[in-house]
NUVODO-467314 format. One record per residue (C-alpha): x, y, z. Coordinates in steps of 0.25 Angstrom, whole numbers, plus 5000, padded with zeros to 4 digits. Example, Ala and Ser with C-alpha at 12.3 -4.5 7.8 and 13.67 -1.06 7.14 Angstrom:
<recs>
504949825031 505549965029 
</recs>
This chain:
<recs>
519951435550 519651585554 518251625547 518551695534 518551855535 517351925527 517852015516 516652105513 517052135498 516852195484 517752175473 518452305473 519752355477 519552385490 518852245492 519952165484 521252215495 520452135505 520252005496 521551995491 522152025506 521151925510 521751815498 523151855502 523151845516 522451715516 521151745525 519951675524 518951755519 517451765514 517051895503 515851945507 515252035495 514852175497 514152225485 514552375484 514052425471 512552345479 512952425491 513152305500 514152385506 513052475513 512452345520 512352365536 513252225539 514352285530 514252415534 514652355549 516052305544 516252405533 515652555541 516152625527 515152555517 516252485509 517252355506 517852285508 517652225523 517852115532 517352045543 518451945549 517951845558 519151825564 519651955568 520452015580 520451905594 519451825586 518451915583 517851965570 518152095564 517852175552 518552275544 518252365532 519252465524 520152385514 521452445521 520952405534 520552265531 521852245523 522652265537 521752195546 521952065535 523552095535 523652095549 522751995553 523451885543 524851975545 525051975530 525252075521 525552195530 527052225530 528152115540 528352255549 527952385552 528752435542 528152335530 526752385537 526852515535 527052525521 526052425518 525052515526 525652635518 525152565506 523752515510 523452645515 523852715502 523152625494 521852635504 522052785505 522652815491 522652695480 521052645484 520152775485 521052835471 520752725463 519352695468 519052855465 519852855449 518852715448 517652815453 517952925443 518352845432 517352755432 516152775440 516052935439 515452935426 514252855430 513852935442 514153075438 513953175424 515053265426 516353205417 517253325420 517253275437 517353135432 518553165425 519053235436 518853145446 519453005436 520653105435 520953155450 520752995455 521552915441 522753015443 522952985458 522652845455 523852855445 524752915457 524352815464 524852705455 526052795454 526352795468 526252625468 527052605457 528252685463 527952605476 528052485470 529252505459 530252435468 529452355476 528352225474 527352285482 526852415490 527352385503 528452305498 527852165502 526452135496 525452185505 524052215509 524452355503 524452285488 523352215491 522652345495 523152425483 522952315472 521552295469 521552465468 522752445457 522052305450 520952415447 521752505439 520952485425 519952565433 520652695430 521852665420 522152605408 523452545413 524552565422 525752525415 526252665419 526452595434 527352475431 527652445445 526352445449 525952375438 526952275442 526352265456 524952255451 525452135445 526052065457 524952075467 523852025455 524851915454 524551855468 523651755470 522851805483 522751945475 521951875464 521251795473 520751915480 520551995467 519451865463 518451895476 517351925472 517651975459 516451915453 515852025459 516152165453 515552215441 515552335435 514752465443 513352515438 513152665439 512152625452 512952525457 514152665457 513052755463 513052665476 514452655476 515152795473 514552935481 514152885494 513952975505 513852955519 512152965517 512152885506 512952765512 511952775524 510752775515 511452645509 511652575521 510252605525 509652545512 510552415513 510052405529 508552395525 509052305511 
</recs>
């Protein structure tokens, strides 16, 4: 048996696409916890497999010609993982191309949107006095997460899934959707997405990978939010320099 890959990993969005890929596609595997509301993400080891200070990342031992490898960015991991178990990344060139169309919307599109209405609506107000820009800012970011969802509901109302067959593209997309209490009540307005939503929670690899490391999250203090939001490319540097010398 190959040594299992090291997912370096949060329980967030961005770290769940890689576990449930990981469940789906059958690969050993070992999470490796990285704190990031502690700031393990600044540690020098990680900043060596992950040079943007964030997860998810992995380390698989069994790389190309035998030889280890890491990668970080979730989109990038997603097709190392597809092609290197030749699953879930479309049967042709064709197929492939609308799965990458998909993981790079969502990467590009879906992912930062949500993560900034999530910001605005419900960090903002801890780190900043000022309700008029906070308004301004939970509007701009829920109404294009509401095009968003628009524009994957129409995709998906006559097919079962965004590149036709499930793909890492669902898995990529997902864990962003789950999250939709974040920033709306409901989405009954989507009913194709809604519908999809469903199907992929339905599969057991997904719930398997939606459990790691679960356990783990709790709700963000207004320090913990400090760390996390507002970095600069000082500020990160003086982070890593305190971790190096911890």
């Amino acid at each position: 048996m190959p040594a299992p890959i090291e997912l370096y990993y949060w329980p967030t969005p961005n770290g769940q696409k890689i576990s449930i890929a990981l469940e789906e596609m059958g690969l050993p595997y070992e999470m490796r916890p990285v704190n990031i509301g502690a700031g393990e993400q600044f540690q020098p080891d990680f900043l060596k497999i992950s040079p943007n200070n964030r997860m998810p990342a992995i380390i698989d031992p069994d790389g190309p010609d035998g030889l280890p490898i890491s990668v970080f960015e979730s989109g990038a991991i997603l097709q190392y993982l597809a092609r290197k178990s030749g699953q879930f990344y479309g049967a042709d060139e064709r197929a492939r191309v609308q799965v990458e169309e998909w993981l790079m919307w969502q990467i590009g599109g879906l992912g930062p949107m949500s993560g900034q209405a999530g910001h605005f609506k419900n960090y903002a107000p801890q780190l900043v006095d000022d309700q008029i820009k906070v308004e301004y800012g939970a509007t701009r970011y829920l109404n294009e997460v509401n095009r968003l969802y628009g524009v994957l509901d129409r995709r998906l109302a006559d097919q079962a899934f965004l590149a036709g067959a499930y793909s890492i593209a669902d898995m990529a997309s997902f864990p962003w959707v789950r999250a939709y209490k974040a920033y709306f009540d409901e989405i009954d307005a989507f009913a194709h997405l809604k519908a999809w939503l469903d199907r992929v929670a339905a599969r057991p690899a997904v719930q398997r990978g939606m459990a790691v490391g679960a356990e783990l999250r709790k709700p963000v203090d207004a320090a913990q939010a400090k760390a996390l939001f507002g970095q600069t490319a000082h500020s990160t540097q003086a982070r890593a320099e305190e971790a190096a010398k911890s």
